[in-house]
N, CA, C and O of each residue as an XYZ file, in Angstrom:
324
protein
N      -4.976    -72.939    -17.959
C      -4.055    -72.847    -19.064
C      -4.609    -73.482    -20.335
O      -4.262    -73.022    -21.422
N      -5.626    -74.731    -20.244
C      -5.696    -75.085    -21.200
C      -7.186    -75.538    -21.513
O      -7.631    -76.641    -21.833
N      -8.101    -73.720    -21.216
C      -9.355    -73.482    -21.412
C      -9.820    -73.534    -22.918
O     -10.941    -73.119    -23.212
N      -9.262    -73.866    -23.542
C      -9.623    -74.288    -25.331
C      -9.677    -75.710    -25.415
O     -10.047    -75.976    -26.559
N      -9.440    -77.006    -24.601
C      -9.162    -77.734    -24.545
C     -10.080    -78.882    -24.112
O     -10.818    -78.597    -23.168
N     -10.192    -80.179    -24.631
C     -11.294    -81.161    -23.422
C     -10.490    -81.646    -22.666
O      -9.827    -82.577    -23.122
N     -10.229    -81.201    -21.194
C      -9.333    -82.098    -20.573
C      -9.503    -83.188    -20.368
O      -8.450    -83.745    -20.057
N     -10.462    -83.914    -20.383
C     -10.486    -85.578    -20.565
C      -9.819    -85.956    -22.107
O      -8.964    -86.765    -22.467
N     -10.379    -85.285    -22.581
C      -9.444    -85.453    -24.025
C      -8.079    -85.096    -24.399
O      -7.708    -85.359    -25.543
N      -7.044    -84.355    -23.325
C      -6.134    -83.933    -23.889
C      -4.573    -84.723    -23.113
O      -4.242    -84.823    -21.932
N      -3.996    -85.106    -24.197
C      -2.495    -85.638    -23.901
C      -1.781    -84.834    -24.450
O      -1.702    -84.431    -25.610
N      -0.993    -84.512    -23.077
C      -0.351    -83.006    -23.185
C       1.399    -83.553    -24.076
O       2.253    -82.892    -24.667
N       1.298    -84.718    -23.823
C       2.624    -85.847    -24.287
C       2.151    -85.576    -25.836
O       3.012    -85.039    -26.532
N       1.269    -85.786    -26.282
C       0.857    -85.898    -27.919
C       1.410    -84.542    -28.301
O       2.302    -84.486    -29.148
N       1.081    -83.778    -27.904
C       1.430    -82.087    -27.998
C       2.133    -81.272    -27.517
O       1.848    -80.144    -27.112
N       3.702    -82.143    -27.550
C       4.485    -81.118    -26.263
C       4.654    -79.359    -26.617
O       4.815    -78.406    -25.853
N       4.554    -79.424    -27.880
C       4.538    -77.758    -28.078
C       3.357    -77.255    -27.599
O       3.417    -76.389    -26.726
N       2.362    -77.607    -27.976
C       1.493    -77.114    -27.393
C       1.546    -76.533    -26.146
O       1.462    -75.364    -25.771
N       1.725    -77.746    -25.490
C       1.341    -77.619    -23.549
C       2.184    -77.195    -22.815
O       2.045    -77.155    -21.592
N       3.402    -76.729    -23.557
C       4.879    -76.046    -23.341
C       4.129    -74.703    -23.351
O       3.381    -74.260    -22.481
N       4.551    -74.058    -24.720
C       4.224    -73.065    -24.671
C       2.953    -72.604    -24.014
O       2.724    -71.402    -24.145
N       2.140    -73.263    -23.381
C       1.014    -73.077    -22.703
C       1.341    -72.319    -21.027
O       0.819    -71.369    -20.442
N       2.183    -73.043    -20.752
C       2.892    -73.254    -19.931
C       3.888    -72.494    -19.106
O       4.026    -72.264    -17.905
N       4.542    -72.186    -20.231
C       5.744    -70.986    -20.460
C       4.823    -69.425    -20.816
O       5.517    -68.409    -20.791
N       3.205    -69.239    -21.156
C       2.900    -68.368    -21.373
C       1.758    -67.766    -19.929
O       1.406    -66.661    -19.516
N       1.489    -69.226    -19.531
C      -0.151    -68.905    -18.412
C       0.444    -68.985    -17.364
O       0.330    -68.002    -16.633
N       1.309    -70.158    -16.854
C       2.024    -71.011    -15.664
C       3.128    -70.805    -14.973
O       3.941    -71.657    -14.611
N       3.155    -69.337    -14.740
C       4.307    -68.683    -14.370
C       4.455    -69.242    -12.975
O       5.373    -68.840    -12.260
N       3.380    -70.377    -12.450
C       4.088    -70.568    -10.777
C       4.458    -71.895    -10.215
O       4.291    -72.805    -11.027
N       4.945    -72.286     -8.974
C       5.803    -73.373     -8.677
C       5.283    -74.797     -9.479
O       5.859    -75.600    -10.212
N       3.891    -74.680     -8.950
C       3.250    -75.970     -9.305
C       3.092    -76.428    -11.065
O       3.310    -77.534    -11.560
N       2.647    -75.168    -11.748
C       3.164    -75.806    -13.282
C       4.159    -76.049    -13.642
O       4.360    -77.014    -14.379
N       5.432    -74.951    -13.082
C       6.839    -75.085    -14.046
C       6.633    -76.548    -13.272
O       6.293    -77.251    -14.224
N       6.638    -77.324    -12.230
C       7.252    -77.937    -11.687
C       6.304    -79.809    -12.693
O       6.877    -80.814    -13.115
N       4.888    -79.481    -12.687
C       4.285    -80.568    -13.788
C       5.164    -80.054    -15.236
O       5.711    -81.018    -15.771
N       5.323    -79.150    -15.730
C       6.250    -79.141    -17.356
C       7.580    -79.761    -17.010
O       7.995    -80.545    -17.863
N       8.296    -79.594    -16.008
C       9.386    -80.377    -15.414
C       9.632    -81.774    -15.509
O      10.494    -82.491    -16.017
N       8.253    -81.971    -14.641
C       8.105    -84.001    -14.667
C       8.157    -84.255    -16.064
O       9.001    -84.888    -16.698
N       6.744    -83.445    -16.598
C       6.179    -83.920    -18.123
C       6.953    -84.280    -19.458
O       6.799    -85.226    -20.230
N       7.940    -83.087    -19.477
C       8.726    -83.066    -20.791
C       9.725    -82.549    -20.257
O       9.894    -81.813    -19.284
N      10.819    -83.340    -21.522
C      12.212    -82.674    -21.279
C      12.392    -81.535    -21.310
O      11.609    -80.660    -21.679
N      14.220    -81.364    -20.640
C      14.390    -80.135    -21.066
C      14.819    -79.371    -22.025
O      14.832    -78.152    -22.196
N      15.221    -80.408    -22.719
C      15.511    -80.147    -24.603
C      14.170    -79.593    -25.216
O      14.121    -78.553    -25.871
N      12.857    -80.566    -24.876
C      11.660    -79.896    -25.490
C      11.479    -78.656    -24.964
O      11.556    -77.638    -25.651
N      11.161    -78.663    -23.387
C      10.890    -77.337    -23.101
C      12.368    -76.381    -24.049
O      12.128    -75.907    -25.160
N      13.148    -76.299    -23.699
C      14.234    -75.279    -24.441
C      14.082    -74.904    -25.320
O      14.115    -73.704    -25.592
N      13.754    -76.260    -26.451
C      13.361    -75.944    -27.926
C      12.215    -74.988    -27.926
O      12.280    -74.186    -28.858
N      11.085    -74.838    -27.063
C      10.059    -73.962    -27.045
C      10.172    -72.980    -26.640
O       9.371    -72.168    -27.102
N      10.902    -72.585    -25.866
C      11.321    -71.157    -25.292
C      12.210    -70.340    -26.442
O      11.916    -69.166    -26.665
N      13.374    -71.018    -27.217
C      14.235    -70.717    -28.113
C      13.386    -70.106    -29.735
O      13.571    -69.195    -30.542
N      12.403    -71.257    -29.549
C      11.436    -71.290    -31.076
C      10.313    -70.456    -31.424
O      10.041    -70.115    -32.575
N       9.580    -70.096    -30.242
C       8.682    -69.781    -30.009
C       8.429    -68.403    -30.104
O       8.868    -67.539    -29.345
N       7.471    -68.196    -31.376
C       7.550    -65.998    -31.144
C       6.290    -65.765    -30.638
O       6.130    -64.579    -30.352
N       5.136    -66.624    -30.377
C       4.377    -66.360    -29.695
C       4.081    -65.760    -28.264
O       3.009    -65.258    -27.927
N       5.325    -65.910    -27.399
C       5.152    -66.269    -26.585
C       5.653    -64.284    -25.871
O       6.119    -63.468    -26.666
N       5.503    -64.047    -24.904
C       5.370    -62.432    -24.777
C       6.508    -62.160    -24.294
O       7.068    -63.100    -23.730
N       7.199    -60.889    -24.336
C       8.081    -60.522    -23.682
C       8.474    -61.294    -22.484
O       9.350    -62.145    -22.331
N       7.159    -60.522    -21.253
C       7.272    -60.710    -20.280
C       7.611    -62.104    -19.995
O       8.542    -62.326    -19.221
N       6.858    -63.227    -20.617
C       7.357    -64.482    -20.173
C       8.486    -65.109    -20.493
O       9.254    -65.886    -19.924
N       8.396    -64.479    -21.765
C       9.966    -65.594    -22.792
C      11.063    -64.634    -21.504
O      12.081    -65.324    -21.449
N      11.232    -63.524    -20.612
C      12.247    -62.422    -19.995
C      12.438    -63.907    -18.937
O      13.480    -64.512    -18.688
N      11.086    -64.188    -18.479
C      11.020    -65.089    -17.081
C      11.497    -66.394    -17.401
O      12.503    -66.709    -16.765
N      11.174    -67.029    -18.001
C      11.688    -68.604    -18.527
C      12.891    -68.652    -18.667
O      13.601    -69.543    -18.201
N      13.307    -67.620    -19.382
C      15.053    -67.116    -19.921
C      16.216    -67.278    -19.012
O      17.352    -67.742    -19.111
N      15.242    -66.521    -17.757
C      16.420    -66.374    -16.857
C      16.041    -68.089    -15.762
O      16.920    -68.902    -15.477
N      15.144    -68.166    -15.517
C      14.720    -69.779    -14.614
C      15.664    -70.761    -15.361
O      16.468    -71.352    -14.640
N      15.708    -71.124    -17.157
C      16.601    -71.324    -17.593
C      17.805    -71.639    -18.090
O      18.206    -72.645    -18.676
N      18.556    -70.193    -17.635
C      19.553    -69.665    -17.929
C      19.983    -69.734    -19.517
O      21.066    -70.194    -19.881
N      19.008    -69.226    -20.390
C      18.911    -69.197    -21.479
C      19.544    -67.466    -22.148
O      19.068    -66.484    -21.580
N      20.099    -67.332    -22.773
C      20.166    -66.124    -23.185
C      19.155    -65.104    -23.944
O      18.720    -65.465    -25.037
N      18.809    -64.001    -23.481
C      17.833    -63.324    -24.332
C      18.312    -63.540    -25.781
O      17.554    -63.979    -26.646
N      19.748    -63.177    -26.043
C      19.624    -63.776    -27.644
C      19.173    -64.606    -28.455
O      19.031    -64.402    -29.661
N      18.896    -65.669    -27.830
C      18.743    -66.991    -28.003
C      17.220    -67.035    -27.969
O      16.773    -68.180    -28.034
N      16.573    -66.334    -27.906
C      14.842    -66.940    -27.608
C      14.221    -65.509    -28.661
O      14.407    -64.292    -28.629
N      13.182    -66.725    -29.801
C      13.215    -65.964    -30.609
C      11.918    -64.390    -30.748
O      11.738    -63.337    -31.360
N      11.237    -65.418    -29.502
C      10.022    -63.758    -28.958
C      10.725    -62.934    -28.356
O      10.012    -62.321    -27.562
N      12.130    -62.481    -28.312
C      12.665    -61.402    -27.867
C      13.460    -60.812    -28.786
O      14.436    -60.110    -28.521
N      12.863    -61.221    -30.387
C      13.565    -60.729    -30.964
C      12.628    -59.823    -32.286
O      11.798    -60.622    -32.722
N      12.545    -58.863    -32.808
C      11.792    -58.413    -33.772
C      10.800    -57.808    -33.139
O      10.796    -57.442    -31.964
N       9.541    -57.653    -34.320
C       8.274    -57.703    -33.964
C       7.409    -58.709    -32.589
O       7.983    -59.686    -32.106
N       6.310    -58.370    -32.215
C       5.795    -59.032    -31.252
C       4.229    -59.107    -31.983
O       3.306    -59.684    -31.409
C-alpha cells in the first residue's frame, strides 16, 4: 500500500489522510481494515471516506457499506471520477 514510501521513515499517525485513504483504496482485506481500525479513529477514517474524490468507485461502494455510510454522503461517488 505504501510503495512510494520509506517505511522506516513513515508515521502513518503524522499522515492520517494519507494512510487512510491508502487504505480505503489498496487494503480491501481483514488484516488492514483491521491495523486502520487500531491506528486511527473513526471520525478520521469517516472524514476520509466522506472527503475524499480520489478514491474509486469500487472502493468508496465497499467502505460505504463496512461503514454504514451513505453513498450520498461520500464525495468519490459523486460527479466526475
Amino acid at each position: 500500500m505504501f510503495w512510494d514510501a520509506n517505511l522506516d521513515e513513515l508515521d502513518p499517525t503524522a499522515y492520517p489522510f494519507y494512510a487512510i485513504e491508502r487504505v480505503l483504496e489498496y487494503g480491501g482485506d481483514e488484516e488492514a481494515g483491521g491495523w486502520m481500525r487500531r491506528t486511527f479513529t473513526d471520525e478520521q477514517i469517516l472524514d476520509v471516506l466522506r472527503t475524499d474524490r480520489r478514491l474509486t468507485p469500487p472502493s468508496a461502494t465497499f467502505w460505504a457499506f463496512i461503514f454504514g455510510v451513505r453513498a450520498s454522503d461520500v464525495a468519490a461517488l459523486h460527479g466526475e471520477h
